[in-house]
N, C-alpha and C positions, 0 to 999 in steps of 0.2 A: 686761435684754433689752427696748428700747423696744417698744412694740406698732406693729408697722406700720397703716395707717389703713386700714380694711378697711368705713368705713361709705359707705351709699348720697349720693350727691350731695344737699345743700342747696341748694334754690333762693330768692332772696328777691325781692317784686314791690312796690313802691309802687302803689296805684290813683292812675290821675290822672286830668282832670277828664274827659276822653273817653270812662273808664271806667266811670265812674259809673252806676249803674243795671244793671251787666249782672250775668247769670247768675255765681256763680262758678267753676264745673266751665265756662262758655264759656268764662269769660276765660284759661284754663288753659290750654284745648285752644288758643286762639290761640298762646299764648306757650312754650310746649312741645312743642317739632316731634315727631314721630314718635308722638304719645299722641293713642290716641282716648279721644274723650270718654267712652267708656263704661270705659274703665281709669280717666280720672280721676277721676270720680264712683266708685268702689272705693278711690281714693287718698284722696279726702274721710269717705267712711265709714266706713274707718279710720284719722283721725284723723290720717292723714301731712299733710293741708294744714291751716295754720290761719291764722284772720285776728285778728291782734291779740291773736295765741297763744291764741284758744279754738278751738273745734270748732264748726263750723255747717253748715249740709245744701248739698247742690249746688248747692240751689237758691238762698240763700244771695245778696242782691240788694247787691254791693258800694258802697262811701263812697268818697269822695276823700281820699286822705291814707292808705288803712288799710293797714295790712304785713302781706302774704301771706307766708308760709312754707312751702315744701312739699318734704319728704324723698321723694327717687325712689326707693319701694322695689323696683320692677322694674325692669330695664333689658332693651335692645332684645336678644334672641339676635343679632341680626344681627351686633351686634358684638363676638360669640363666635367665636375661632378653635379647632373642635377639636382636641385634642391626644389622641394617644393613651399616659396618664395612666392606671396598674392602679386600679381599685375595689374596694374591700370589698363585695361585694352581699350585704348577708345576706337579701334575699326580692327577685324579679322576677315579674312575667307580662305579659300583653300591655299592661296600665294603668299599672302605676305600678310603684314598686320601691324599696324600703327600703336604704340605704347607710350603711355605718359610716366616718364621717370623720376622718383621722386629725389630731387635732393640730395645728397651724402650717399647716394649707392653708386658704386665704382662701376662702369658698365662690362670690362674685361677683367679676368684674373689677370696677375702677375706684380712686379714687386714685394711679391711675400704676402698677397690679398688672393688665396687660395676657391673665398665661398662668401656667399650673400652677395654678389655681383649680379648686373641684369643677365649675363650668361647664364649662370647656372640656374637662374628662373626661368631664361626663355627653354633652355635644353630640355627643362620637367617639363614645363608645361605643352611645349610642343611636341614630346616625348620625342625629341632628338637621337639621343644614345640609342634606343631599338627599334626606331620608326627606319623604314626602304630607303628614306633621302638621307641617312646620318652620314653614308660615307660622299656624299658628293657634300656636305656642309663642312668638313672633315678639315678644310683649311680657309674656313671663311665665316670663322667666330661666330656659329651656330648663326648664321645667317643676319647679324647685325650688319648694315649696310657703311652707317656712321657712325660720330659716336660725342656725346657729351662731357663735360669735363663735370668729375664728382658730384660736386655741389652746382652743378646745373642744371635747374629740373627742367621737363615738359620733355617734345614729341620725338620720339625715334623709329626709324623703320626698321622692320624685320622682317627679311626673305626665306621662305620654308623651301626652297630648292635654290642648287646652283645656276640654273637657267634665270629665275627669277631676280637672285643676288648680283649675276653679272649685267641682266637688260637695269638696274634699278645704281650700280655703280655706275656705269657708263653716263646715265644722266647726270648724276655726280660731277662725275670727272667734265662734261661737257656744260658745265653748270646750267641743264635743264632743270633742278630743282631749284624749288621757292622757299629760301629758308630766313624765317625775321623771328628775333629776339626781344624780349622787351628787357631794357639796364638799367639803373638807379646807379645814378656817376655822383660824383662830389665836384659844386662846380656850375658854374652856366655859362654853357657855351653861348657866342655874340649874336652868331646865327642862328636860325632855326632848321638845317640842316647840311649835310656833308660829306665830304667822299675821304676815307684813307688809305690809300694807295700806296701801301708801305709794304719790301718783304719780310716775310718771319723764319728764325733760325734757331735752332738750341744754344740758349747761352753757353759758351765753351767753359765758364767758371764755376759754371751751377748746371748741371744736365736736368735738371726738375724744373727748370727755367727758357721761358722762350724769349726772345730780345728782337727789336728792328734791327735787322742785319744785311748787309749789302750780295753777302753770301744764302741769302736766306730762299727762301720759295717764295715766289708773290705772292698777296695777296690782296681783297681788296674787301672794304667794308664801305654800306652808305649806312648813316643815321641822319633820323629826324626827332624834333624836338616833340612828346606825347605832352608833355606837360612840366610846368617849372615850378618848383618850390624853392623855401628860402636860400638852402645852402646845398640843394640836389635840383639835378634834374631827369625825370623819365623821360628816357629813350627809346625808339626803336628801331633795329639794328635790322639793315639784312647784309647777309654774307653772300658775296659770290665764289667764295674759293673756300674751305675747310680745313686753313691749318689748325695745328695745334694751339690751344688758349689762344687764339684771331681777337677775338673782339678784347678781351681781358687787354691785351697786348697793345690792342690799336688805339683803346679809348685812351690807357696811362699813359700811349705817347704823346698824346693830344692834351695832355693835364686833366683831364676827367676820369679818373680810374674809376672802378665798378665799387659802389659802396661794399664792405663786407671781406673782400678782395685783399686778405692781407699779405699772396706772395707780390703782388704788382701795385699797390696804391702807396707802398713808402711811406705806410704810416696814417693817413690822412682819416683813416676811423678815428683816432685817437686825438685829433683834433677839431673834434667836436664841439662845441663849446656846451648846448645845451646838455646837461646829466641825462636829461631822459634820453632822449635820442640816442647817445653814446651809451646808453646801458643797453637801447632798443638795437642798434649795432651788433652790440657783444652776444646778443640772446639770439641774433637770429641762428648762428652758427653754421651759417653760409654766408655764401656772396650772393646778390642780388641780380641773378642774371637766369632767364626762364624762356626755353624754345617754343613761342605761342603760335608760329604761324609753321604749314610742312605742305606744301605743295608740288605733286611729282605725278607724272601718266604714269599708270599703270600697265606695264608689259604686258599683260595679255588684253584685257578690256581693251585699253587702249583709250579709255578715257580720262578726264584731269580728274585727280582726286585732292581736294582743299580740305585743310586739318587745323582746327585752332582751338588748342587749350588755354581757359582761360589762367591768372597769378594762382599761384595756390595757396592757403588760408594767410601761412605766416609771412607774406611779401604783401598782400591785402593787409593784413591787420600795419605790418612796418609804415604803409605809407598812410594808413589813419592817424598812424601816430605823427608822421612831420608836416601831415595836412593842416 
């Protein structure tokens, strides 16, 4: 089951000599229709723009010759068509609202994935496009905070204003959120658990691909061991940092890749030995990796709010099967 492309838009800029000297969050804002400058300087902070693949401040006074790179990790709601698409809501109020994603739904458009994305469910359902807060959500993908890779189900948050989206990134960025995974790797690890402290970069040969890279954004993963079977074993992951494909990336550096997981496991579904199993594999038509735990204060209350969805049916049913 190939993965459809479900990552944010790469931009790439040479400075040239006209360039030279300026701001780099200006020269951005020139070259990037619809972003204000004060998004991109957020895109610079974290790490999504780089000049000559490192990380440098907005202010940041550019060279002739030097190669920008900058990953959009927002896009404009504008160009969100609501769809009215059911939700799992497992918590709402007037601020934000916690949702259980299921599965193979892309969470933003783009790559040519126009509709049936949790965007254009959240925009209907929150009636985004005509509701008083649509233009302050306008560059902050209808108020999705974070975001899951396709076939990774469970919890996501969603902020119904830009006050609430920026107090709720900020925790983000400041890794005040509590976020754990539960994984089905191929494999048993010696210990029973572990820290990987490895960075992550875009594979330069494959852009649909992430790599440990020395160039890369840190990041940092611990797991522990939930339970061991014969030729797997259940994990559960927290992340302190939220690059792109983290855990996928961290575990197959470590030889445990994610069962199911055919851009990053090289194979190792298909070395199954048992038929059932390896048929049970083929049929899930994901990877085995589901966001069960979401823990983060809420901006205005100001109280901890703890979120835990439990596997859903067809990850329950996969591990009856290698129990």
């Amino acid at each position: 089951m190939p993965e459809v492309p479900d990552e944010t838009p790469i931009l790439n800029f040479t400075v040239a000599e006209s360039d030279i000297g300026k701001r780099l969050d200006a020269f951005l804002a020139e070259k990037i229709d619809g972003w204000s400058r004060s998004r991109i300087q957020l895109l610079i902070t974290d790490g999504d723009a780089l000049v000559n693949e490192k990380q440098v401040k907005s202010s940041y006074k550019l060279h002739e010759n030097e190669e920008i790179e900058v990953e959009l990790t927002e896009l404009a709601a504008a160009k969100f068509e609501p769809e009215n698409i059911p939700l799992d809501i497992v918590y709402e109020d007037e601020y934000l609202a916690v949702i259980n994603k299921p599965a193979r739904m892309i969470v933003h458009p783009g790559a040519g994935v126009q509709s049936g994305t949790l965007a254009n469910a959240i925009a209907f359902h929150f009636n985004f496009e005509q509701s008083a807060i649509s233009d302050q959500l306008s560059e902050l993908r209808v108020g999705i905070v974070h975001r899951l890779d396709k076939d990774t189900s469970g919890l996501i948050v969603v902020a119904k204003n830009d006050e609430i989206h920026e107090a709720l990134s900020y925790q983000f960025r400041e890794r005040e959120v509590y976020k754990s995974y539960v994984a089905l790797v191929h494999g048993a690890p010696l210990d029973n658990s572990g820290k990987i402290d490895a960075p992550i970069g875009r594979n330069k040969h494959n852009r649909l691909r992430m790599k440990i890279a020395n160039y890369g954004r840190n990041a940092l993963s611990l797991w522990k061991v939930r339970k061991r079977f014969d030729k797997f074993t259940l994990l559960d992951v927290e992340i302190k940092t939220g690059r792109t494909h983290q855990i996928r990336v961290h575990l197959a550096s470590i030889n445990f890749p994610v069962v199911g997981d055919e851009i990053y496991n090289e194979g190792r579904d298909n070395t199954v030995n048992d038929t059932n199993t390896r048929n049970a594999v083929r049929s899930l038509k994901r990877f085995f990796l589901h966001a069960e735990k979401l823990s983060f204060t809420h901006p205005k209350t100001n109280d901890r709010k703890n979120f835990v969805q439990p596997l859903p049916d067809e990850l329950t049913r996969f591990l009856d099967i290698i129990s």
